[in-house]
C-alpha angles and dihedrals in degrees: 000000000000126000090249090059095047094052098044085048090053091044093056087044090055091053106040084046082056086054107046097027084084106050091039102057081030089240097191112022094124094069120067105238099032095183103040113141117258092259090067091041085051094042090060095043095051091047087048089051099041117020088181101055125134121193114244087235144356135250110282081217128011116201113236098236139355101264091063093048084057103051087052109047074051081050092052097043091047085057098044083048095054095046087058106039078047088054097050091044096056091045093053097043094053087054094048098052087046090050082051081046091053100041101040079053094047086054098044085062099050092054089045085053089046102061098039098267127143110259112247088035129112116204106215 
């Protein structure tokens, strides 16, 4: 197995232990809603904390339900998602087709070298 392999095999065993740590060991279970996001979890502590507080402003749109928040925070992260894997594809595909440039011109020299030819120089 290559190193790449091992770390990338270490790297999806570190995730998939995050994600089942928690429900395993039932991190959680004492609140009644264990997995709610953090605005929820700072929303009651700033309630606990001031009774009183006012937001500075408001939502510009509120979702209708939960379900539709949902699908689309998952909306927004599969976009996000496809921005980047489009990035780094870009990226490594411009180093790959210098890498072909460098070589196809690497091996037009030494042909050129080869036959006599002065480097630099194209016969036409």
């Amino acid at each position: 197995m290559s190193r790449n392999a091992k770390i990338n095999t270490l790297l999806l065993a570190l995730v998939a232990a995050l994600a089942v740590i928690p429900l395993v060991f039932g991190l959680g279970d004492h609140k009644e809603e264990p997995f709610a996001g953090a605005d929820a979890e700072a929303e009651t502590a700033i309630t606990e904390i001031d009774p009183d507080y006012e937001p500075w402003f408001s939502p510009l749109y509120e979702p209708p339900s939960g379900e539709i928040e949902s699908a689309l925070f998952a909306l927004q992260a599969a976009l996000g998602a496809g921005v980047l894997a489009y990035c780094f594809g870009v990226r490594r595909g411009r180093r790959q087709g210098e890498a072909r440039a460098l070589e196809r011109l690497r091996a037009e020299a030494d042909e050129g070298a080869d036959a006599g030819a002065v480097p630099g120089r194209r016969r036409v």
